[in-house]
N, C-alpha and C positions, 0 to 999 in steps of 0.2 A: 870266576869269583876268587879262585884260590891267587890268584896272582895280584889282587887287587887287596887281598888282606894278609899276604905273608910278609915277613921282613923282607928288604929288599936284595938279600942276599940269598933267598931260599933255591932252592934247586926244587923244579917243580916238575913233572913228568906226567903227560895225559899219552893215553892209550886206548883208544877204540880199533872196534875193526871198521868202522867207516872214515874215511880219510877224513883228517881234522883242519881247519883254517888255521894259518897262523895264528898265534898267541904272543903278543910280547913277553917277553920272561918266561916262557915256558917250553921245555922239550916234547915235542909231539912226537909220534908215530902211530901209525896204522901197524893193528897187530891183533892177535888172538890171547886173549890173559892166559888161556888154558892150554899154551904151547910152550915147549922150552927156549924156544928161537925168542918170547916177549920176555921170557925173565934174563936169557942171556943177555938181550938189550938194555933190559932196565939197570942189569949187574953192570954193564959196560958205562950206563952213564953215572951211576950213583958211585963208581969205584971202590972204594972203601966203607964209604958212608952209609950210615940207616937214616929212615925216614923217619921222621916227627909223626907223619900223619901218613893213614893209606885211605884213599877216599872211594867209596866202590856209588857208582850213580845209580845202581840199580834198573839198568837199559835195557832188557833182550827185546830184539827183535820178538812182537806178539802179532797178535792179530790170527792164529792158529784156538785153540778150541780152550778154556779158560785154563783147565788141570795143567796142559801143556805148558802155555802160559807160566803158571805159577811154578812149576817143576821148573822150565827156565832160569827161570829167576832166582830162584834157589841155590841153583848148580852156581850159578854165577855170582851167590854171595859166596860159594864157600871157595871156588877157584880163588876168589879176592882176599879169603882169609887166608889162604895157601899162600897167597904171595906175600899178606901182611907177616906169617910167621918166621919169612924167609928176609925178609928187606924193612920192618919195622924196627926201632929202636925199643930196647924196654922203656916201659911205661908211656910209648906212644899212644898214639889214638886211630882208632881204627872204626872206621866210618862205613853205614851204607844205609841207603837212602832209597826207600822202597818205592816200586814206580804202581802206583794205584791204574786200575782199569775200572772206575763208575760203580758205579752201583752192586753191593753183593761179596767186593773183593774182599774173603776172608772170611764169609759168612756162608759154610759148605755142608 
């Protein structure tokens, strides 16, 4: 979506740990956010630059017991904010997008 609504000059960088399909206009890798090896990457392609936007999809791997689940999830907004603090520009936007599981989620 992000490359279908950014200028067309954007530098756009997706990152999971499950290998990604190509994207036109976009830099992909496979990676772990909460490793130094993904932000040395990220540092290598952005060079100098900050980002406008950090977009976190809010994905962990679930299907483990709901607490788990949600602690997951969690860990991995805040790894996201780590990264936003580091590679965000001021007054960026800094995104995430919470991945519901049915019925209950939030209601403990």
């Amino acid at each position: 979506m992000c490359a279908e609504t950014m200028p067309k000059d954007s530098i756009i960088i997706g990152v999971d740990l499950a290998p990604i399909k190509p994207i036109p206009k976009v830099i992909t890798f496979q990676s772990d956010i909460t490793t130094e090896k993904c932000r040395a990457t990220i540092r290598q392609h952005l060079k100098t630059w900050k980002a406008d936007c950090v977009l976190h999809d809010g994905a962990p791997n679930v299907g483990t017991a709901w607490v788990q689940d949600s602690y997951n999830q969690a860990e991995l907004a805040l790894h996201s904010l780590k990264l936003a603090t580091e590679f965000l520009v001021e007054g960026g936007n800094f995104v995430v997008c919470s991945a519901e599981r049915g019925n209950g989620v939030g209601r403990r």
